[in-house]
ROPAMAR-169583 format. One line per field, with one value per residue (C-alpha): residue number from 0; x negated, y negated, z. Coordinates in Angstrom, 1 decimal. Each point is the difference from the previous one (the first is absolute). Example, Ala and Ser with C-alpha at 12.3 -4.5 7.8 and 13.67 -1.06 7.14 Angstrom:
num: c(0  1)
px: c(-12.3  -1.4)
py: c(4.5  -3.4)
pz: c(7.8  -0.7)
END
This chain:
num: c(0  1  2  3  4  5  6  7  8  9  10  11  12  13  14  15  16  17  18  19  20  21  22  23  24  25  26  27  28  29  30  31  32  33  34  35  36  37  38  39  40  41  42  43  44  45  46  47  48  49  50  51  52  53  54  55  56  57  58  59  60  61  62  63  64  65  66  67  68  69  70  71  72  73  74  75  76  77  78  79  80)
px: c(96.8  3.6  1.6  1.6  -0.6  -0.1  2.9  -1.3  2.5  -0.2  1.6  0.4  3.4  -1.4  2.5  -0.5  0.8  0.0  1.9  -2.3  0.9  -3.7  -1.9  -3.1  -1.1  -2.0  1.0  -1.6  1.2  1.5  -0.7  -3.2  -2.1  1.7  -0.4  -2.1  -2.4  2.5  0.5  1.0  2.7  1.4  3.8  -0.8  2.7  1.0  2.7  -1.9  -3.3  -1.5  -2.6  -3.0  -1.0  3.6  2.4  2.4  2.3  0.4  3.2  0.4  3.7  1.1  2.1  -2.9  -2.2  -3.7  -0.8  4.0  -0.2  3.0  -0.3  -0.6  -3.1  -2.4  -2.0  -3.5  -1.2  -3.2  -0.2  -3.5  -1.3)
py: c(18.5  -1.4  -2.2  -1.5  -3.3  -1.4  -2.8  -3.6  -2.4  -3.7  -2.8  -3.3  -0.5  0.2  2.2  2.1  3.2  1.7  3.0  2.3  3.7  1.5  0.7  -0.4  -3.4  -3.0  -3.4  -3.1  -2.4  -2.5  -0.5  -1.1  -1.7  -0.3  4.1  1.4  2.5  3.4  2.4  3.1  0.9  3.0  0.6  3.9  1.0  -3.7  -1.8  -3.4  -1.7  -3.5  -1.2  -1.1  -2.5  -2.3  1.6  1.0  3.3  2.2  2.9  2.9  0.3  3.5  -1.7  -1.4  1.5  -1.0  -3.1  -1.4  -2.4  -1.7  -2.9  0.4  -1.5  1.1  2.2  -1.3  -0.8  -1.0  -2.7  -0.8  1.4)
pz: c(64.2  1.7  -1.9  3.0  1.2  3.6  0.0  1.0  1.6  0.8  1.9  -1.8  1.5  3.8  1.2  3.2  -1.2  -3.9  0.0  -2.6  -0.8  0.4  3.3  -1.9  -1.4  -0.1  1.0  -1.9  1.7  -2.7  -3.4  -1.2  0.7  3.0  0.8  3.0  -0.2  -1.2  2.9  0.0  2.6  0.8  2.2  0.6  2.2  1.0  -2.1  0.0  0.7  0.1  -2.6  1.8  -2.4  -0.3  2.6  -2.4  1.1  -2.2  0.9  -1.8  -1.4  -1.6  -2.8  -1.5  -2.0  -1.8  -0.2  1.1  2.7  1.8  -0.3  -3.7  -1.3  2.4  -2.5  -0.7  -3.3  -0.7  -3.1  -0.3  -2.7)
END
């Protein structure tokens, strides 16, 4: 079995765009229970794409890596327990 995980970023800030170091992710919107349903997106060849859900860009930047975003404190983490 992989024991990687798919990195999950959010928004709570409202900025327009969260520079992240993966192509492949899932936005949640914001932190819960504020979060929207968790999509998958997927840059492929492109170096940024839109979430459907909240708008947010989300650009691809070499220098970053994992779960790094710019500005920092964009990574999601879910509380509930």
């Amino acid at each position: 079995m992989a024991e990687t995980s798919v990195a999950h970023f959010q928004n709570d800030a409202g900025v327009e765009v969260i520079e992240i170091g993966v192509k492949e992710f899932m936005c949640c919107g914001a932190s819960v229970p504020y979060d929207h349903p968790h999509v998958f997106l997927d840059m492929g060849s492109d170096s940024e794409i839109v979430c459907p859900y909240c708008s947010t860009v989300y650009r691809h930047a070499d220098d970053l890596k994992g779960h790094d975003t710019r500005p920092e404190g964009c990574t999601f983490n879910d509380e509930a327990a």
